[in-house]
N, C-alpha and C positions, 0 to 999 in steps of 0.2 A: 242485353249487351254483355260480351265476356267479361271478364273480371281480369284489367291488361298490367297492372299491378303488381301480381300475384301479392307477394305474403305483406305488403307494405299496403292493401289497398284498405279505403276505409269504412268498406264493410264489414273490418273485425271488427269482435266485441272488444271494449276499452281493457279489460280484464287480458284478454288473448295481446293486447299489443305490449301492456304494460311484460308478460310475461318473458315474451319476446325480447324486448329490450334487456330486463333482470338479465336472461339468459346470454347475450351479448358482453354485457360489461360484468357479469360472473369473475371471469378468468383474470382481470386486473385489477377487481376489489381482493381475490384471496390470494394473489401473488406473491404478498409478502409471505404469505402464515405455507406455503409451499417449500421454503428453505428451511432446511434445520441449523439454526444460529451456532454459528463454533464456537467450543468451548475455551479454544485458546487460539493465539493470536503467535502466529510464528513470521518474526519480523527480518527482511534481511535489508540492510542499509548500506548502501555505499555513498561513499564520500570520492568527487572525482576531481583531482584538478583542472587548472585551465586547458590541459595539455597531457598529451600520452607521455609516458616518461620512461626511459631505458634503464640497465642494471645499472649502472653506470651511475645516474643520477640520484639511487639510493644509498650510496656510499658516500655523498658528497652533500652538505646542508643544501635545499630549493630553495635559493633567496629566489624571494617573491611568488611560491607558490601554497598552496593552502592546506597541504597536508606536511609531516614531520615523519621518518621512518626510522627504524631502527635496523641498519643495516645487518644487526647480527641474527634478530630474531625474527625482519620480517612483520613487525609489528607497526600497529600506524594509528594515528590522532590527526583529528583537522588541526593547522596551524591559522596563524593570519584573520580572513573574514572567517573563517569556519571552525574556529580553535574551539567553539561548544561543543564538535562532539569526538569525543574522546569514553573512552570505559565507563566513566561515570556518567555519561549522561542519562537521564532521564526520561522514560518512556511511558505516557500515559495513554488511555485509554478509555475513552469516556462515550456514555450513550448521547443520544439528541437533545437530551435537556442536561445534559454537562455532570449528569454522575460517575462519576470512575468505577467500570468494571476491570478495571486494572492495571500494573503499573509494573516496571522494572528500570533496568541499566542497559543500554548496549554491551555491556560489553569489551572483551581485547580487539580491537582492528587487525585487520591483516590484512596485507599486501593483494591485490587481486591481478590475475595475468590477463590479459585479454588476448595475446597472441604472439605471433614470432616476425620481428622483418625479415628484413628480404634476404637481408647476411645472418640470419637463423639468430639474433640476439633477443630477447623477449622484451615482449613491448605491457608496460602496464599498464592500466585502467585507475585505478585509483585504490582505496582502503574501505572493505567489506566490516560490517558489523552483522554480529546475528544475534538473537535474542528470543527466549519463547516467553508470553506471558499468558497465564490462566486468567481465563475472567470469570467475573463473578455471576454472569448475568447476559441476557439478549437483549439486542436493541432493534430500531428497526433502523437507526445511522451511527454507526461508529466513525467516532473520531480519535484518530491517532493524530497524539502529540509528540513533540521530539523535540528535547531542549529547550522548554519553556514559550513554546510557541514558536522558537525558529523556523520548524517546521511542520506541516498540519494537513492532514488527509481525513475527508470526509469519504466514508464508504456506504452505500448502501446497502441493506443483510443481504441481496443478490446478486452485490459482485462480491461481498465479502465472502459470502457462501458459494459461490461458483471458483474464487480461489481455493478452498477449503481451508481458511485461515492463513492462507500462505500469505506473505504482501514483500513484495520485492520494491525500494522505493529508492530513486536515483537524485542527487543533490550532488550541483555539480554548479 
């Protein structure tokens, strides 16, 4: 009688099936050790309020909104629930079992445009932070912290590494 089976039937030897299998599940045992872990971590952070906001409104205090600008220079800090992150906040960076391969500040803020309405006046998004930090070491999860746990991103090495360290991260 044929062998109707083919490469599943059970007249392999245990040897031949077990190989079979190894070579199957190969490609998602060495998936991690396939990315070359970044050496630094290029962070960009925005801070958005409840609400797009016009020129207009940066010339004039936002009662009741969550960022603070500095009409002259364009500069911006969370106010209100968000008032942690401003230049000095703190940026950590830690493997899966909580050691820090790295650490810095955000940063000055700065005003971010997101576009023009309809009568051409420019509409804005919120306030950008950027920050580069060298780490010290690979993980296979990093975790990004931001202001003391405010806020926290778990990444794995192969979305970290398919960014190329880049991480664009929205708190809004």
């Amino acid at each position: 009688m044929p062998d109707t089976l083919g490469p599943w039937s059970s007249r392999r030897s245990p040897v031949l099936s077990m190989l079979v299998m190894l070579a199957a599940l190969l490609p998602s045992l060495v998936g991690c050790a396939s990315h070359a872990p970044p050496t630094r971590l290029q962070l960009r952070f925005v801070v958005s309020p409840d609400r797009d906001f016009r020129e207009s409104d940066l010339r004039a205090p936002l009662q009741g909104h969550a960022i603070h600008f500095d009409p002259r220079t364009l500069e911006c800090r969370g106010a209100g629930v968000l008032a942690h992150y401003h230049s000095q906040t703190k940026v950590v960076v830690r493997d899966q079992r909580g050691q820090v391969l790295g650490s810095g500040e955000l940063g000055p803020g700065r005003v971010i445009r997101r576009d023009l309405a309809a009568d051409g006046v420019p509409i804005f998004k919120g306030c950008g932070f950027g920050v580069s930090i060298p780490l010290s070491g690979a993980a296979r999860i990093y975790i990004i912290d931001v202001a003391d746990g405010a806020y926290k991103e778990r990444l794995h090495i192969s979305q970290f590494a398919a960014r190329k360290g880049m991480l664009n991260l929205d708190v809004d």
